[in-house]
C-alpha positions, 0 to 999 in steps of 0.5 A: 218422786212417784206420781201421785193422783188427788180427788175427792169422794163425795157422800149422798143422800137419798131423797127419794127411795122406794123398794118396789119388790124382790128380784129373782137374784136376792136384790131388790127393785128400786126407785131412787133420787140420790142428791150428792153432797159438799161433804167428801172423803179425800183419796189420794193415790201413788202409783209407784209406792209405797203400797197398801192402804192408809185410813186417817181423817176424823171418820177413819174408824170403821174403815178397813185398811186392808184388801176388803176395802172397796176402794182397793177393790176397785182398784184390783178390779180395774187392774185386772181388767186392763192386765195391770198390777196394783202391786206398788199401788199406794191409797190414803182415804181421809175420811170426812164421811162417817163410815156405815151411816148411809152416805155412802162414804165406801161406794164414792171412795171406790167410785173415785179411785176408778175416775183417778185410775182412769187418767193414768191407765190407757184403755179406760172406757166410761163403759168399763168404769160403769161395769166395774163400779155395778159388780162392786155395789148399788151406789157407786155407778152413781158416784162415777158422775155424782150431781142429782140422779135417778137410779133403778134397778138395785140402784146401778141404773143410773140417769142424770137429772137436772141439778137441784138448786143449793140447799142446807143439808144437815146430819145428825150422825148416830153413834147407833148400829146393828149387824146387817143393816141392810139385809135386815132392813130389807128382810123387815120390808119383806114381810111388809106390803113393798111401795107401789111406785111413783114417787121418784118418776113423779120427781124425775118427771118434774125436778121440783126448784126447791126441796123441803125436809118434809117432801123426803120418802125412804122407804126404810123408814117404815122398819129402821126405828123399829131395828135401830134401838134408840133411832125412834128417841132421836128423830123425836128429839131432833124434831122436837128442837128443829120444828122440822122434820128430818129423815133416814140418809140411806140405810141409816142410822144417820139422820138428815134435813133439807132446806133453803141455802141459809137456814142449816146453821139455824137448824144445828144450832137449835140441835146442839146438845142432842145425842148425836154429832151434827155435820151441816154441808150442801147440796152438790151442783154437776162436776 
């Protein structure tokens, strides 16, 4: 029987996320809190076959199954490094996590297929996983350890911080999208004037006990409603029949709450029926 490796590969949400300016590489400096949630693709890996990739999961739409997915191309990219074919390499993604809504469903798939990788190849330092993991994207540095952390740069710079205490999360899922979602969102942030900072190091600084929906800051929601045609409508909608408000996950077009363990069920409940699909998870604690 060929070996065969199991994980998971978490979403996230961002409570903090500033754009602070344009870098001279075409990326853009920022200041993050990513929050990893309950809510997880499964990845399983075979390492003597059969090869290629396997997409299925209710959110397997979207995703590629070919070499352009980011999880084999970490795995291509491991392999290279270390001088190891992935040519009897065989990947199934069950994706949970919607894809392109801002959860980061492909940065954590990619993250996890380097953590399995990592138990099976010799010579697998957490410096070259971190390496690896920043040539493929912004997020996947942070979904290499996951919990509550602050992330700088173009969000590669990853610091830990303390573990926020449980809470509900909810997302309301849009069926909504747009091409080049985020290099227009950051083209629209462009011609605006770009976040003065601080409110992420604020949060480092002093991790709050208890985080509430109206606390959450994307910077991205200065442009999103805007470039999303009908995002304004629902966010107005889900705020009107939740009493609460509810912010942009990411880059969107997903839309989430955050409160007390205890309270999400109430807050999908008082949602049902608007015009999106409704997914109640929770916050992740350390691995």
């Amino acid at each position: 029987m060929p070996e065969v490796l199991r994980g998971h590969a978490p979403a996230k949400v961002n409570l903090v996320l500033e754009v602070l300016s344009r870098r001279e590489d075409g990326y853009h400096e920022l200041d993050t809190i990513f929050q990893e949630l309950q809510l997880a693709d499964g990845v399983e890996l075979r390492l003597d076959g059969p090869a290629g990739i396997q997409v299925d999961g209710p959110f397997a739409a979207g995703t590629p199954a070919d070499a352009s997915n980011l999880a084999w191309r970490a795995a291509l990219a491991l392999g290279g490094r270390l001088g190891i074919s992935i040519g009897r390499l065989g990947l199934r993604l069950t994706k949970h996590i919607p894809a392109a809504a801002g959860l980061g469903g492909g940065a954590s798939d990619a993250a996890a297929v380097l953590r399995l990788l990592a138990t099976a190849w010799p010579g697998t330092s957490e410096a070259l996983l971190a390496e690896i993991a920043a040539a493929l994207g912004s997020d996947e540095v942070f979904f290499l350890s996951g919990g509550t952390a602050r992330g700088t740069g173009r969000g590669e710079c990853v610091a830990p911080l303390p573990a926020l205490p449980p809470h509900d999360v909810v997302l309301f899922v849009s069926p909504l999208s747009i091409e080049r979602k985020t290099g227009q969102m950051f083209a629209a942030l462009d011609r605006l004037a770009l976040d003065p900072g601080g409110i992420a190091a604020r949060f480092a600084a002093n991790p709050p006990a208890r985080i509430r929906s109206a606390e959450v800051y994307n910077a991205f929601e200065r442009v999103a409603f805007e470039l999303f045609p009908g995002l304004a409508a629902l966010r107005e909608e889900l705020e009107a029949r939740a009493g609460e408000p509810v912010h942009l996950a990411g880059a969107g077009p997903t839309l989430f709450w955050i409160g007390p363990p205890g309270t999400g069920a109430t807050i999908a409940e008082a949602v049902e029926g608007a015009p999106c699909m409704v997914i109640p998870t929770r916050t992740a604690g350390p691995r």
